[in-house]
ZADO-1210 file (C-alpha; in nm, 4 decimals, padded with zeros to 6 digits):
<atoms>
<atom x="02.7516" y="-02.3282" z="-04.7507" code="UNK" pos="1"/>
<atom x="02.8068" y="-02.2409" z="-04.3633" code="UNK" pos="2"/>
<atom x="02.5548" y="-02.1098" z="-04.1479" code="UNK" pos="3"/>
<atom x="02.7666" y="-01.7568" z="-04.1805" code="UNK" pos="4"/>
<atom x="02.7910" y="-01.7380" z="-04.5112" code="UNK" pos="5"/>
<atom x="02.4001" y="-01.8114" z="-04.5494" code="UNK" pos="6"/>
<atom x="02.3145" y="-01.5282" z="-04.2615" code="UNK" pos="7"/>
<atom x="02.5323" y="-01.2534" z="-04.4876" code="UNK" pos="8"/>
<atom x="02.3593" y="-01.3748" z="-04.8240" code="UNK" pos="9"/>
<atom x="01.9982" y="-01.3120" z="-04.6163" code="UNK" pos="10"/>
<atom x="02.1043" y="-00.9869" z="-04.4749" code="UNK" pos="11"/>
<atom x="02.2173" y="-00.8699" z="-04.7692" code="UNK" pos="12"/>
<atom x="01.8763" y="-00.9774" z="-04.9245" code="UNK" pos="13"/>
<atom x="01.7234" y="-00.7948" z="-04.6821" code="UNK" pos="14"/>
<atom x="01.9190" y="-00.4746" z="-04.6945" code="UNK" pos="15"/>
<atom x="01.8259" y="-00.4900" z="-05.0513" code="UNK" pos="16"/>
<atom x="01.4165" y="-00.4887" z="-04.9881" code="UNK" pos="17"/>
<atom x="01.2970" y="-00.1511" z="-04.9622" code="UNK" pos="18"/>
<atom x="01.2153" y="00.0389" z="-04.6144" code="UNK" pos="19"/>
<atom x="00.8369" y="-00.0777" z="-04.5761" code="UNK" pos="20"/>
<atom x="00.8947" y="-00.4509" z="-04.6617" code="UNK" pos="21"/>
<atom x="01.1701" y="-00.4332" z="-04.4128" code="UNK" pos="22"/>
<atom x="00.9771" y="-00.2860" z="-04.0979" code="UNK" pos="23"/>
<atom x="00.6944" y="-00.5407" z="-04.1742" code="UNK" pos="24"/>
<atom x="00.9576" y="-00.8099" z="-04.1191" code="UNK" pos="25"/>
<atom x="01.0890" y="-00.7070" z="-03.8305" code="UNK" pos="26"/>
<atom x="00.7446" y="-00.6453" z="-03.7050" code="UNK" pos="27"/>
<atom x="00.6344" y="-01.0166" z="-03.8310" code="UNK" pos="28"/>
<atom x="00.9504" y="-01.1332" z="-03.6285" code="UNK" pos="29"/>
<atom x="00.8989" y="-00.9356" z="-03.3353" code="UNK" pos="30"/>
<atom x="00.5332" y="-01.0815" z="-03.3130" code="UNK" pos="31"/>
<atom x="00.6321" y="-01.4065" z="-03.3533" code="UNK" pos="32"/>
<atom x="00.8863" y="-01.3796" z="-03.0675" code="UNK" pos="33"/>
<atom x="00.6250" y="-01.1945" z="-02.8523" code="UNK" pos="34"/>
<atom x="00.4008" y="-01.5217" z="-02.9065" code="UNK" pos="35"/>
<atom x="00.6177" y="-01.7784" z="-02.8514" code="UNK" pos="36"/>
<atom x="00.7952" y="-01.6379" z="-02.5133" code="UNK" pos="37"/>
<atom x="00.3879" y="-01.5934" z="-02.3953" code="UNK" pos="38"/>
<atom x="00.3989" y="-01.9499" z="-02.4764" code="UNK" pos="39"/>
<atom x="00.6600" y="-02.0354" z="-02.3032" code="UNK" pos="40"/>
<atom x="00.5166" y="-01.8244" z="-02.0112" code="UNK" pos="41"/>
<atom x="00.2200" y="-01.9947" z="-01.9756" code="UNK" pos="42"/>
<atom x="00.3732" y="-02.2902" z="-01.9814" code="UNK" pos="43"/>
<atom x="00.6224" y="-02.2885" z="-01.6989" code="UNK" pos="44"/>
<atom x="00.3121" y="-02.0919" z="-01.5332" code="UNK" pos="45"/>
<atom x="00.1117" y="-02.3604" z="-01.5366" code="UNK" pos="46"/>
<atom x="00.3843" y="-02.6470" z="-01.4538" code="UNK" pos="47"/>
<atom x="00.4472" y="-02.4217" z="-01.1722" code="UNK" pos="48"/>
<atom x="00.0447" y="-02.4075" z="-01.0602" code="UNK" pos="49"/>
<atom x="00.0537" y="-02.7606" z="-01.1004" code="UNK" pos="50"/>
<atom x="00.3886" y="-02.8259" z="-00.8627" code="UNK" pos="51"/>
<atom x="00.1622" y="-02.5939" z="-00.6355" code="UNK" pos="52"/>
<atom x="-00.1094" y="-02.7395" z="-00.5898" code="UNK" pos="53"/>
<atom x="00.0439" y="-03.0905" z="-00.5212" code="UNK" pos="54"/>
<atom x="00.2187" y="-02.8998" z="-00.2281" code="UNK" pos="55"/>
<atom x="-00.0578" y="-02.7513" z="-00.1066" code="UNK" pos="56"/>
<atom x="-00.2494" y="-03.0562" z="-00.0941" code="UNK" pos="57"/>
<atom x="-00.0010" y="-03.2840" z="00.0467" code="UNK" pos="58"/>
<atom x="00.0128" y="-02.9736" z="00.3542" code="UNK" pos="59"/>
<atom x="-00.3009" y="-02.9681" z="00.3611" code="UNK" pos="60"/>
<atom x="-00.3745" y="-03.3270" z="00.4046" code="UNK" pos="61"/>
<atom x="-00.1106" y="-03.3495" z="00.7041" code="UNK" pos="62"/>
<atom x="-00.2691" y="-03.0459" z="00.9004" code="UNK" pos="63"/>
<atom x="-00.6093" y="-03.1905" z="00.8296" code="UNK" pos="64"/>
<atom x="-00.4608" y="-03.5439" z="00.9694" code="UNK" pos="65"/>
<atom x="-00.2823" y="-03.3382" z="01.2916" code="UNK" pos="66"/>
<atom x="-00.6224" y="-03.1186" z="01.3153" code="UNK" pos="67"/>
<atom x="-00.8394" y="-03.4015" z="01.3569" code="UNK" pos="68"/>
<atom x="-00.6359" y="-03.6135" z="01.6037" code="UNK" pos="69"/>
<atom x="-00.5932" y="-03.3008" z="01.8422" code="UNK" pos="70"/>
<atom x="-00.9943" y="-03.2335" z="01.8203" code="UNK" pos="71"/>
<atom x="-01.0523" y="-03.6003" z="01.8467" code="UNK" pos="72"/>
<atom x="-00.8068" y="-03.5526" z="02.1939" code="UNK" pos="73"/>
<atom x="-00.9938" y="-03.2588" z="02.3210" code="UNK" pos="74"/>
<atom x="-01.3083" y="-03.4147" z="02.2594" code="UNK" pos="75"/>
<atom x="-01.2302" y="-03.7413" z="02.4612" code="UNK" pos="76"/>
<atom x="-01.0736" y="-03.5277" z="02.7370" code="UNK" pos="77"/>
<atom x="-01.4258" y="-03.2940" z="02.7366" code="UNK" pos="78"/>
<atom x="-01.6012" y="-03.6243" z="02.7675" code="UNK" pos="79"/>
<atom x="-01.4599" y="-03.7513" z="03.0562" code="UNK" pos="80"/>
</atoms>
């Protein structure tokens, strides 16, 4: 069987259940969707935290680096 033929055989199926069993399918689909596309969510949320925080401490290692040789060059010139 093709994957149309076997979507029309479920539909009809469904279209066959009565009014209640129908709306607690859609709502059991619906809910499912809503869970997985949270999932997904998170996810790339996270990934993108993570791809943050790598950037953030790569800057802030190379201002810390500039930082400290520019106090280290006002320093000597104070001392002298």
């Amino acid at each position: 069987m093709s994957f149309i033929s076997k979507s029309k055989e479920i539909l009809q199926k469904l279209q066959g259940l009565s009014l209640e069993t129908r709306k607690i399918i859609l709502w059991a689909v619906v809910i499912i969707m809503a869970i997985i596309l949270i999932w997904v969510w998170l996810k790339l949320g996270e990934s993108r935290l993570e791809k943050f925080d790598k950037e953030f401490n790569t800057f802030q290692s190379k201002v810390g680096d500039s930082f400290n040789k520019e106090s280290k060059e006002v320093m000597d010139t104070l001392k002298n």
